[in-house]
C-alpha positions in Angstrom: 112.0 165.3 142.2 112.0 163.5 139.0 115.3 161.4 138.0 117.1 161.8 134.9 115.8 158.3 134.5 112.3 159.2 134.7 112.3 162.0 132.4 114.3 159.7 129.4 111.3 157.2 129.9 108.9 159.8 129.8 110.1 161.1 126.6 110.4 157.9 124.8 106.6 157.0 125.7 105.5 160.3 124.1 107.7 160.0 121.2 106.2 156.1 120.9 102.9 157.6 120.9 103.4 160.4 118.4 105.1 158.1 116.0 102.1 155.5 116.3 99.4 158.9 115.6 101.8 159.7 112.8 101.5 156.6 111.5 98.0 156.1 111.4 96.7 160.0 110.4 97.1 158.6 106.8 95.0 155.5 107.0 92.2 157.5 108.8 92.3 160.0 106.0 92.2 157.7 103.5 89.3 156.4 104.8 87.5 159.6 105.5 87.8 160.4 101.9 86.7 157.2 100.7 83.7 157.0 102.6 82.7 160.8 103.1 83.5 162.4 99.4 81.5 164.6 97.9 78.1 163.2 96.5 75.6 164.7 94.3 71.8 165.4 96.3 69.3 162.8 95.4 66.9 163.8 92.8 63.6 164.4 93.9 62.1 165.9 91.1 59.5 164.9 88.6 60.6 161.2 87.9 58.9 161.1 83.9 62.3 162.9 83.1 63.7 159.7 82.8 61.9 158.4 80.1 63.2 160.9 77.8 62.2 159.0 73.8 65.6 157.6 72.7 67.1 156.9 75.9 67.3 153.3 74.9 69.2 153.4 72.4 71.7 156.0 73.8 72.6 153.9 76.6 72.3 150.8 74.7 70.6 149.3 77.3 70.2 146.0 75.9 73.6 145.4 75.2 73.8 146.4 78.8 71.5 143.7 80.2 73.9 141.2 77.5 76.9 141.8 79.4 75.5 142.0 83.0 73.8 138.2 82.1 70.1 139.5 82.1 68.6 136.7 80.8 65.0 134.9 81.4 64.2 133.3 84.8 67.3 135.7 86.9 66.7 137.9 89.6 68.1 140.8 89.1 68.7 144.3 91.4 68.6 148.4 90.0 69.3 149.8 93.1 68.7 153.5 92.7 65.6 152.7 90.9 64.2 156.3 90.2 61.1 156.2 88.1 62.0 152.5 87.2 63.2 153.0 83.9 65.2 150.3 83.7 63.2 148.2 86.0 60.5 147.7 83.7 63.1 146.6 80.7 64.9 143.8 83.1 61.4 142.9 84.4 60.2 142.3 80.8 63.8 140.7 79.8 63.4 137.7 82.6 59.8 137.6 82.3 57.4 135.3 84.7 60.2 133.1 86.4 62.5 135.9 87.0 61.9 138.8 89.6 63.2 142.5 89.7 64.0 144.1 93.0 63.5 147.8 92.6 65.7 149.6 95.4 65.3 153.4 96.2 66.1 155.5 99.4 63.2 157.8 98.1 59.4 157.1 99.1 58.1 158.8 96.1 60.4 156.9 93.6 58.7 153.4 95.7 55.3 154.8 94.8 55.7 155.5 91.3 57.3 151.9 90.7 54.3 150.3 92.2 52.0 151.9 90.5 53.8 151.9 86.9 54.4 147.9 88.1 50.3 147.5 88.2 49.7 149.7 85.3 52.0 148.1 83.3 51.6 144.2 84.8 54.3 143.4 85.6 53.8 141.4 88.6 57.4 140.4 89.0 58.7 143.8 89.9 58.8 144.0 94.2 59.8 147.9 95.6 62.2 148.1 98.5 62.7 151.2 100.5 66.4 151.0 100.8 69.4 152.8 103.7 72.0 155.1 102.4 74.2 152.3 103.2 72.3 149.2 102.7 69.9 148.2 100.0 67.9 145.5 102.4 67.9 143.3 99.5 67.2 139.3 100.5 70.5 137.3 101.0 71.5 134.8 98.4 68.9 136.3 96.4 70.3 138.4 93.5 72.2 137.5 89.7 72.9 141.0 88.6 72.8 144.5 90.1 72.9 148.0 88.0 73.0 151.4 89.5 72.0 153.6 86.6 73.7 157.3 87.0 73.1 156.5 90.5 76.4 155.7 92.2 77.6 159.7 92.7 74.5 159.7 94.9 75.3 157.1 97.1 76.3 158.7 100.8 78.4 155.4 102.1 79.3 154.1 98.6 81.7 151.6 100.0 79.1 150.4 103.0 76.7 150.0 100.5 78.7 147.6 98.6 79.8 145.9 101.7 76.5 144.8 102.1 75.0 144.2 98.9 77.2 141.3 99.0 75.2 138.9 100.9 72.2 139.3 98.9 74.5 138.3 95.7 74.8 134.5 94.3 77.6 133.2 93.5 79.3 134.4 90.2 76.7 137.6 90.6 77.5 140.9 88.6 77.1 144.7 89.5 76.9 147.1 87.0 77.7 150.8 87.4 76.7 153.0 84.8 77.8 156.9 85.7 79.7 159.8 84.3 82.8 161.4 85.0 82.8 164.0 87.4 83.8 165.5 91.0 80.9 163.8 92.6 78.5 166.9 93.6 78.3 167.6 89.9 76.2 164.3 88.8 79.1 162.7 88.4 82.1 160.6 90.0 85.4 160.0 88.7 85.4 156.2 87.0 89.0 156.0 89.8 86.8 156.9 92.9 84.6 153.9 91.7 87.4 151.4 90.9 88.5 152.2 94.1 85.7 152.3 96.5 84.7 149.0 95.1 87.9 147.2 95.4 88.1 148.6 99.3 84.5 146.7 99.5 85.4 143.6 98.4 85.1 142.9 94.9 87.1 143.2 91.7 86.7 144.4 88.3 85.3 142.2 85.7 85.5 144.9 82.4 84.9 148.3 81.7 83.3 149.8 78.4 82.8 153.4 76.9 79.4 152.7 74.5 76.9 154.2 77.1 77.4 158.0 75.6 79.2 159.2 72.2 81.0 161.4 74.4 83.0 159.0 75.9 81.9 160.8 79.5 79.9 158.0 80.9 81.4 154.4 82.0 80.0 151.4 82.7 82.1 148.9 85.0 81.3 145.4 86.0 82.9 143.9 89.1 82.1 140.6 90.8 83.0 139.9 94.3 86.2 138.6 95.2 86.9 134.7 95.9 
């Protein structure tokens, strides 16, 4: 027979562990919805899209490579690298001495770059066949990252971050160009990003509206955190 004893201890230890569940149901969803929120499907399509005539100017893209610190002789990172639009333009912007990694989770897209790398010789361009969550880039390697209209793609977006930073030098910046949305529409909300990246690690740098009239599209810089 149980004593009256017993049964007060018992209920405090459940009452202990229910408060303890209670208190850390919020952090776990919190996380779940950080790291498992709804993404847009990788495009797999016809890759030329991407060089639609004007795109330059509509995105401003030199501007971009200004403010990201694009310059001759750095190494930079466009990590969702698609047809390599804007690989080509960095590749040409740090010319010779600097180097381009082209990062893609998509075979086809590594292909493509290769071949648009050789017809186009530019011989420092180098293809990596990236993770969901890890871009496999060199450590110590990189002075600016962009993901182009990539970033509602990315699966782990916050595991991705995590470890792009050992591949950055010191006073490196990553660019994100997207657009506003619920994140299986093409786009994710500029929040979501701020967010995600501050849970990885880093902090934001500036933010800027000129990447579409519409005011839809965002581009944030962020550096890592010291």
């Amino acid at each position: 027979m149980i004593s009256r004893k017993h049964v007060s201890v018992l209920i405090a230890s459940a009452c202990c562990l229910v408060a303890q569940g209670a208190a850390q149901a919020p952090a776990t969803a919190q996380k779940q919805s950080t790291e498992h929120r709804k993404t847009s499907e990788p495009y797999t399509g016809d890759l030329s899209i991407f060089d639609s005539p004007g795109r330059d100017q509509r995105l401003q893209i030199n501007r971009v490579m200004d403010i990201l610190g694009i310059t001759s002789g750095k190494t930079v990172a466009d990590i969702g690298a698609g047809s390599g639009w804007f690989t080509v333009r960095a590749a040409r912007r740090v010319g010779e001495n600097g180097a381009i990694y082209a990062v893609d989770i998509n075979p086809e897209s590594i292909r493509y770059i290769d071949h648009r790398a050789q017809k186009e010789k530019l011989h420092n361009v180098k293809t990596i066949l990236g993770k969901e969550d890890d871009p496999l880039l060199p450590a110590g390697a990189v002075d600016s990252v962009l993901l182009l209209k990539t970033y509602h793609e990315v699966a782990e977006p916050v595991r991705l971050l995590q470890n792009l930073r050992a591949s950055l030098r010191a006073g490196a910046k990553v660019g994100i160009i997207d657009r506003n949305g619920n994140g299986e529409d093409h786009g994710v909300g500029r929040d979501v990003v701020l967010r995600e990246a501050e849970q990885a690690g880093y902090r934001l740098l500036d933010q800027y509206d000129f990447v579409k009239g519409d005011k839809m599209d965002y581009f944030l810089v962020f550096t890592v955190k010291q």
